[in-house]
matplotlib code that plots the C-alpha trace (Angstrom):
import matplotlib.pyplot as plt

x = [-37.7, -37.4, -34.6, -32.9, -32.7, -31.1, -28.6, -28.1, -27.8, -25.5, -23.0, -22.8, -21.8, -19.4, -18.0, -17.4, -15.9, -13.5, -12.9, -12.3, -9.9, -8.0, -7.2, -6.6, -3.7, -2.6, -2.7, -0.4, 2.6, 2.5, 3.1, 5.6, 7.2, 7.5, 8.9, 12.2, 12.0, 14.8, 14.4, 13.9, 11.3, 9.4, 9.3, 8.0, 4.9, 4.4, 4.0, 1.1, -0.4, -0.2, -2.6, -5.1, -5.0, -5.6, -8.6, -9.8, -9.8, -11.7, -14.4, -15.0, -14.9, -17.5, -19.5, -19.4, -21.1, -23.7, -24.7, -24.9, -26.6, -29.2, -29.6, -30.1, -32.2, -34.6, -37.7]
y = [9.6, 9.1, 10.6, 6.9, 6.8, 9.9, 8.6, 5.6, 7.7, 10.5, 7.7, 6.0, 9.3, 10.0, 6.6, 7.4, 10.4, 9.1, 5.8, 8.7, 10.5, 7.1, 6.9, 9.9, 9.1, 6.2, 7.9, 10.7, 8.7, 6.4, 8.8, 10.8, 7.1, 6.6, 10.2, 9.0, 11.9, 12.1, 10.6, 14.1, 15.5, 12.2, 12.4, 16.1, 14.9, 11.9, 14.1, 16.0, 13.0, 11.4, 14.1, 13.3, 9.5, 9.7, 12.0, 9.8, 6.5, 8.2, 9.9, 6.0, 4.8, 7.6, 7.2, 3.1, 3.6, 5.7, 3.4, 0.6, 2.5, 3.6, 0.2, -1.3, 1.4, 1.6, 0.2]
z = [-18.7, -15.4, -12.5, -13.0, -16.6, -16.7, -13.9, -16.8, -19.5, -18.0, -16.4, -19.8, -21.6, -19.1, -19.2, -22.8, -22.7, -20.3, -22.8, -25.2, -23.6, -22.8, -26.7, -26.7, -24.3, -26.1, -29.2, -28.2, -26.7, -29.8, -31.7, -29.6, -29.1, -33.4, -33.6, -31.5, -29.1, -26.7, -22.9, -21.7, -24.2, -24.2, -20.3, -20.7, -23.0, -21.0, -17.9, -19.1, -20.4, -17.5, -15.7, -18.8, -18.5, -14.8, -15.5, -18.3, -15.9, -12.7, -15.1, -16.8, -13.2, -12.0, -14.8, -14.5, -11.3, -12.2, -14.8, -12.1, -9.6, -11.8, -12.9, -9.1, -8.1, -11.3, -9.9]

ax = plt.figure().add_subplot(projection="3d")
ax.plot(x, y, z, "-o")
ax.set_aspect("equal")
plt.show()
């Protein structure tokens, strides 16, 4: 394997890990959301999942660009 596949591969895993973590997210207000929590407890939950999500969508977004500059610099 060469330095650029493992670029690829690495940058896809993170990308999936961060894909992960987005349902993760999505999961968890759902079901804070169908368990009729008050304003100010739902607001509370959706505060620390907010720090997730925004980790979630800038390791995707790292890890999408790895991928693609593996792939333009693979000879």
């Amino acid at each position: 394997m060469t330095l650029y596949d493992w670029i690829i591969w690495t940058g896809a895993a993170l990308t999936l890990a961060g894909l992960a973590a987005l349902v993760w997210c999505i999961w968890t207000v759902t079901r804070a959301r169908r368990r009729g929590m008050d304003d100010a407890a739902l607001r509370d939950k959706m505060r620390g999942v907010l720090a997730v999500n925004m980790a979630a969508l800038a390791a995707s977004t790292i890890g999408l660009m790895a991928v693609v500059i593996g792939i333009i610099l693979k000879p």
